[in-house]
Every structure is written in C-alpha cells, then in structure tokens.
Residue, then its C-alpha position, 0 to 999 in steps of 0.5 A: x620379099x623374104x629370101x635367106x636362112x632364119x638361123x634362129x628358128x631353122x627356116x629356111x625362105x625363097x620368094x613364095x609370097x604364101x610361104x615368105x612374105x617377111x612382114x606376113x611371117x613376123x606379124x603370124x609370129x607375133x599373133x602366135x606369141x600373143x595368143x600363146x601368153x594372153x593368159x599369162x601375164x604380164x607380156x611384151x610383144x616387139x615387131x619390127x616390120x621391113x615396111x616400107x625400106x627399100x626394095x618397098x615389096x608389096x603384097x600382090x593384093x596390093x600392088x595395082x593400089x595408088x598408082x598416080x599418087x605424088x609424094x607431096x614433097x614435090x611442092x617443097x621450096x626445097x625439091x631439087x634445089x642443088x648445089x647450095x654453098x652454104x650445105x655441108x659437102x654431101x647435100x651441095x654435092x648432089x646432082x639435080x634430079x635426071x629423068x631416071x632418078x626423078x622417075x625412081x623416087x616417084x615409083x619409090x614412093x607408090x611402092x612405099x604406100x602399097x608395102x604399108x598396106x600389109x603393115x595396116x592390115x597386120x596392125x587391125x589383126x593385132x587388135x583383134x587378138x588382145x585385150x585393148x582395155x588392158x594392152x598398151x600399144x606403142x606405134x612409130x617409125x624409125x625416119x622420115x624419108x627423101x623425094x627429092x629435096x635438094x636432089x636427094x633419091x630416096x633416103x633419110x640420112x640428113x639431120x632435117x625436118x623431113x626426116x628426123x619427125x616419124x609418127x608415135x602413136x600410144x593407146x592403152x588404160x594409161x593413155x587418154x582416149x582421143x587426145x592429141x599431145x603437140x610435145x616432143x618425143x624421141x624414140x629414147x622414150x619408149x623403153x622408159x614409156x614400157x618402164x612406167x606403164x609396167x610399173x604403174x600396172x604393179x607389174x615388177x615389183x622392185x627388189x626390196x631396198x631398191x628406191x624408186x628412182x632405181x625401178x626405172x634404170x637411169x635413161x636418157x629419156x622419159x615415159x611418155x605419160x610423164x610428158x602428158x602431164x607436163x608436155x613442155x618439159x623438153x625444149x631440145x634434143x641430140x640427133x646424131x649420125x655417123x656417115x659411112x663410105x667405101x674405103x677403095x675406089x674401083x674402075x666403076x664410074x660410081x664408086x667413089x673413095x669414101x662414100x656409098x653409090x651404086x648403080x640402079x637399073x630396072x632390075x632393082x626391084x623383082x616385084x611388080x611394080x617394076x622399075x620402068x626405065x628402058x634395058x641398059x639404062x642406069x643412074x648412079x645412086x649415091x646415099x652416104x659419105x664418111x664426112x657426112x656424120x654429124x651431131x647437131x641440137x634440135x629445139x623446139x621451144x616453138x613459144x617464146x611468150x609475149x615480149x619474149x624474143x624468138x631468136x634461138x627458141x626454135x632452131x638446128x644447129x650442127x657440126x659436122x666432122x669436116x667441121x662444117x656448121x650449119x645453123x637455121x632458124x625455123x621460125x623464119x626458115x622452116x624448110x631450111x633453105x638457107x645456112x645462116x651460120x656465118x651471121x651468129x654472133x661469135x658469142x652465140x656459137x661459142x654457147x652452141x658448141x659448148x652445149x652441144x658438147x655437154x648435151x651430148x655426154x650427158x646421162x639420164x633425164x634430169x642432166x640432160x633435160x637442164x641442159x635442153x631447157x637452159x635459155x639462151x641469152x642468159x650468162x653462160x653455164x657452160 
C-alpha cells in the first residue's frame, strides 16, 4: 500500500489502489521522467520499488496468483533447525517454528510473488519507453530473504548464502547480449558501473587537468564491464551489519530489552490475502537484536587449481561484537550447518582477523582487492 504525505512533491495518499498504489506511482514518475528527457541526453533514471518488504501488497489483479506455491527453503537441511550452540546468540536463540509462524512465512512467501508481479509488468513498460540500443538498464535487489532456516520468520539480517546473494542483471551497448558471467559483484559496484558506461558513451567529459583515474572518483568497487573482461579479479568481500534493538523493556511479554519483537496477528496485513489465523491469536516476531552486528569476510575463490589445497578458498568468517566468531567452509559445508571455528588452527585466526581489520578500512579498489586476492597460507602480510 501507499498511505502518508509526499512532502516533496505535495501529495497526499490514502488506500486507493487506482490513486495509490506505491509501486504504480514510482513506475508513472519514472516513465514520465523518461519520456520527458528521451530527447535530451544523457539521462539517469533510479527506481526503488517497495516490492516485495513487507507488508508484501499485491495488486488486486494479482492477489488470486500462486496460491499453493512453496518457497523451496522448506528442503533445506537448515529449515527450522534450532537451537544450535555453535551460532551466535541471535540464531541459537530462535524458537522452532509453531503452527502461526510457519503459516505466516508460507503466506509471506505467496504474497511476495504476487507483490512482484507489478514489479515485472512495470519493468516490460519501462522498456517499452526507451531506446534499448542505446540505454543501459542496471537490475537487482538489495537482500535475499528467510523462510525458516533455523526458525527464522520472514527477514534477511544474518550474514549467510540465503541472504547476502540477489540477482543483477545488465543490458545495454556495452553489455554482451545473452552472456552469463559466474563472477562476484557487489552493490558497491554499481555507481562505478554508471561511471564507466558514462565514460565510455563520451558523456562527462573530465575537466581539463583531471587524469583519468580521477573521472571515476576513488570507490570501493569496480565497473562491472571491467569484470567482464577479467571475471576472476575479486576473490572476497566485506559484509557488514550493525543489530538494532529496543533500548526499555516494557510489561509486553515480547518486548525484550535490547532487541526488536512485536507481536503479529491477523491484522498485520490490510489486503487480500489475509493473514489466516483464527481472532485473538498471536506469535511474537522477533527480528533483531543489538549484539547481532557483525563484520564478516566472504571469499569465493570456488577453484583452487589442480594440487592446489581448497582449505580457505571458499569460506565465511566472522566477528561479531559480543566476540563471537564463526567460521565455515562451503566447500564442504554449503548450507552452513556447522560453526567450525573452534578447530582453525591459532595461526589461521590470527590472519583472519588481522585481514578482516585491514579489509575493512581499506579505500578504493586496488587496496581493497590486494587484500581480497591475498592467498592464504603464504607468510603473513598483515
């Protein structure tokens, strides 16, 4: 839904799906912006679409679509397996999933779909509004999501497989038509990838007595058609959250002192369809807590070479602010079922952790990415 006040722009929106429906009204702007400067080049259009958070609000059109559908988490080896001493406090801490929150996340997960449906159709629209030869269209997400491993509702703040990978998708003159690339790229990437196709399009032109190193800025992250042209150039990357919580407990049996729960009955949702649980019954939803921030290394060097060991090519390592670690390697262990931290050799933790320190302070590419492709195993540089 779309209810509230665009001060910006003087609106003002209630709960009419002709007059306010949220991803309809950024998708008219965006087309309208489009259309306005097809003429007048260059331009740069960024639509964030609410699809699919939560309250997942389809359109009417939509909200008889999918019904029965699974998320296919359910097969997991990790689907509501609870209680885990080896995990940080926050995922050991969860309860197994009851009747209500097992019937939400399923109910959350038709809702998702049908919500993406006007995501899908506002996207076919988009294309039928530009020049597709000469536009270059940049498309992801911002996290993956939860249905249930280890008792998770419905949410996306851990630092594992299922939610830090999201989909990108690039078209444009500068992409290769059809090709699918298995190399990493991180959402730091995308303001270089916008630098590049600029610069490459002889849009922007530098001030005179800039180099060409200062066109791009100094960032973290790299064009994406650079990675094209050497896909293995990334071997890790930083993933880093800071936990929130309440900081007062309160009489409410799910309010809990530095974390964040609520309760969640059948009125959660206003649209169709409905959260079906019978009147009066609840659960309570708990999805953060203050001690669950973390930093952690992700590499993926997925090829070790012939004779070449696997140990430490593809890994998670991190550290959380309780200082608790947690290591796995997804070569053996990709599901991430078992914390094997405590049996890393005290030589290997010390390099993790004076890594993880100077990878996450380091600045632009070429530091950070000597640091990500150092190998393991090698005297240390730290």
């Amino acid at each position: 839904g779309s209810s509230g006040i665009n001060a910006e722009y003087g609106e003002k929106h209630g709960q009419d799906y002709k007059k306010d429906y949220l991803p309809s009204l950024i998708l008219d702007a965006g087309i309208k912006f489009m259309t306005d400067t097809k003429s007048k080049k260059p331009w740069c259009a960024f639509l964030s679409f609410p699809t699919a958070h939560e309250t997942f609000d389809a359109a009417p059109q939509h909200q008889k679509l999918f019904s029965g559908s699974k998320p296919p988490n359910l097969a997991y080896p990790s689907f509501n397996k609870t209680g885990d001493p080896s995990k940080h406090w926050y995922t050991r801490s969860r309860p197994p999933l009851n009747k209500h929150s097992a019937r939400y996340n399923e109910q959350g997960w038709i809702r998702r779909l049908q919500s993406l449906q006007s995501v899908d159709e506002g996207f076919v629209r988009i294309l039928s509004h530009i020049d597709k030869e000469n536009t270059t269209i940049l498309f992801t997400s911002d996290n993956g999501f939860y249905f249930g491993e280890w008792g998770m509702v419905l949410d996306k703040r851990q630092p594992y497989e299922v939610t830090i990978r999201v989909p990108m998708f690039a078209s444009g003159p500068h992409f290769p038509k059809g090709s699918t690339q298995d190399t990493v790229v991180l959402n730091i990437d995308v303001a270089p990838t916008a630098v590049d196709v600029a610069k490459k399009s002889g849009v922007g032109k530098p001030r005179p007595g800039l180099s060409d190193g200062e066109y791009g800025l100094q960032m973290d992250g790299i064009s994406m058609l650079s990675l094209l042209e050497a896909p293995k150039v990334r071997n890790s990357f930083l993933i880093e959250y800071h936990g929130m919580g309440n900081g007062i407990d309160s009489n409410d049996s799910c309010a809990h002192i530095n974390m964040r729960c609520w309760y969640k009955d059948n009125q959660v949702w206003s649209t169709e369809p409905k959260f079906d649980i019978p009147d009066g019954e609840k659960f309570c939803f708990c999805v953060d807590s203050k001690n669950n921030t973390f930093t952690c290394e992700r590499r993926v060097n997925n090829a070790g070479g012939p004779g070449v060991s696997e140990d430490y090519t593809n890994f998670l390592y991190c550290e959380f602010s309780s200082g608790f670690n947690e290591y796995y390697d997804l070569h053996k262990d990709p599901f991430q079922m078992k914390n094997m931290w405590k049996v890393v050799p005290e030589d290997q933790k010390l390099q993790f952790r004076q890594r993880i320190g100077r990878i996450r302070e380091c600045r632009g590419f070429e530091e950070c990415n000597q640091l990500e492709n150092y190998e393991f195993g090698k005297p240390s540089q730290f």
